[in-house]
C-alpha positions as CSV (number, residue, x, y, z in Angstrom):
1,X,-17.4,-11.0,-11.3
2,X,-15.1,-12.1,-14.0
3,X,-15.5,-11.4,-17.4
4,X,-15.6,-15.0,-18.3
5,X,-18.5,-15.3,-16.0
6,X,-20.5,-12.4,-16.7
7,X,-20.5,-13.9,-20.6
8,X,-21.5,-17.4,-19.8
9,X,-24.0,-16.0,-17.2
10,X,-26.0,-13.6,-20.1
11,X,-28.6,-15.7,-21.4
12,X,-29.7,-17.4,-17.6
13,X,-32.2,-16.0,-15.8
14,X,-32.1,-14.0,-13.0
15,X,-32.2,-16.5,-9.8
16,X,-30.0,-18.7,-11.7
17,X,-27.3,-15.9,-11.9
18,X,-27.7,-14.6,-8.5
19,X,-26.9,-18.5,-7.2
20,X,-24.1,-18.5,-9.5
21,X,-22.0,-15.1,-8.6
22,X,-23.0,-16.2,-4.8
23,X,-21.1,-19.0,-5.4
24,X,-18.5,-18.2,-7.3
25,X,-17.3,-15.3,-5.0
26,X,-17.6,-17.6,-2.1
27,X,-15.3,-19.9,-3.9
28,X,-12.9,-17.7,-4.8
29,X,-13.3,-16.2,-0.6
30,X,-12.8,-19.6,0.4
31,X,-9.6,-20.0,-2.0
32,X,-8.3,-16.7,-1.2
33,X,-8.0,-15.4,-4.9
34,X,-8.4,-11.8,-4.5
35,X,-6.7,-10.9,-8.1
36,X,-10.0,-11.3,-10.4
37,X,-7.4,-11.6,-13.2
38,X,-5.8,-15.0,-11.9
39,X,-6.2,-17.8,-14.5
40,X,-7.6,-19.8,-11.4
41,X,-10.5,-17.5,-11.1
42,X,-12.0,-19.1,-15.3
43,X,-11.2,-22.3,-13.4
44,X,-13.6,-21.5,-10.8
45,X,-16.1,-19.9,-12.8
46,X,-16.3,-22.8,-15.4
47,X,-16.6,-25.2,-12.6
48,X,-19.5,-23.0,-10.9
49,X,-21.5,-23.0,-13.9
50,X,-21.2,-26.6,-14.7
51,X,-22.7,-27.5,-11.0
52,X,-25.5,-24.8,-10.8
53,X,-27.0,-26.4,-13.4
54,X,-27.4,-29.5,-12.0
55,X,-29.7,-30.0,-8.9
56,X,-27.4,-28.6,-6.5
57,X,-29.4,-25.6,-5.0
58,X,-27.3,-23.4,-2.4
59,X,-24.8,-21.2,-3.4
60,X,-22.3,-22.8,-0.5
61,X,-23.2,-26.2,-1.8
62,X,-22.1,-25.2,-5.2
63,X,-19.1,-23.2,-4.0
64,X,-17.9,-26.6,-1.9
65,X,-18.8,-28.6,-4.9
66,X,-16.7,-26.6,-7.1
67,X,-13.4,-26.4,-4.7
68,X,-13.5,-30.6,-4.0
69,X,-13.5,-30.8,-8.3
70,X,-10.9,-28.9,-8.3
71,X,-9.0,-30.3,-5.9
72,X,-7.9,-27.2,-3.9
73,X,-8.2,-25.6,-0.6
């Protein structure tokens, strides 16, 4: 997990988290970022974040969600 993400991740609980790091390294899977120090990977994180907390549920959900805003794959 990124260092970015661990910080903005700090104050959620403990469900919230898991869904988010599920996400977010299924994103970056998907993407095929396997440097954790690629400027994509804050891209990706940010973008995680900002969907878990709406009413989007599933880690994959959240991943695809993330990968269409940014307009990769």
């Amino acid at each position: 997990m990124s260092t970015y993400l661990r910080l903005q991740t700090a104050d959620l609980k403990p469900e919230m988290v898991g869904r988010i790091t599920a996400a977010y390294e299924q994103a970056l899977h998907t993407l095929c970022v396997k440097d954790r120090d690629d400027p994509l990977t804050e891209m990706v994180a940010n973008k995680i974040i900002k969907i878990a907390q709406s009413d989007v549920l599933t880690p994959a959900e959240i991943a695809a969600l993330a990968i269409k805003e940014l307009e990769m794959r």
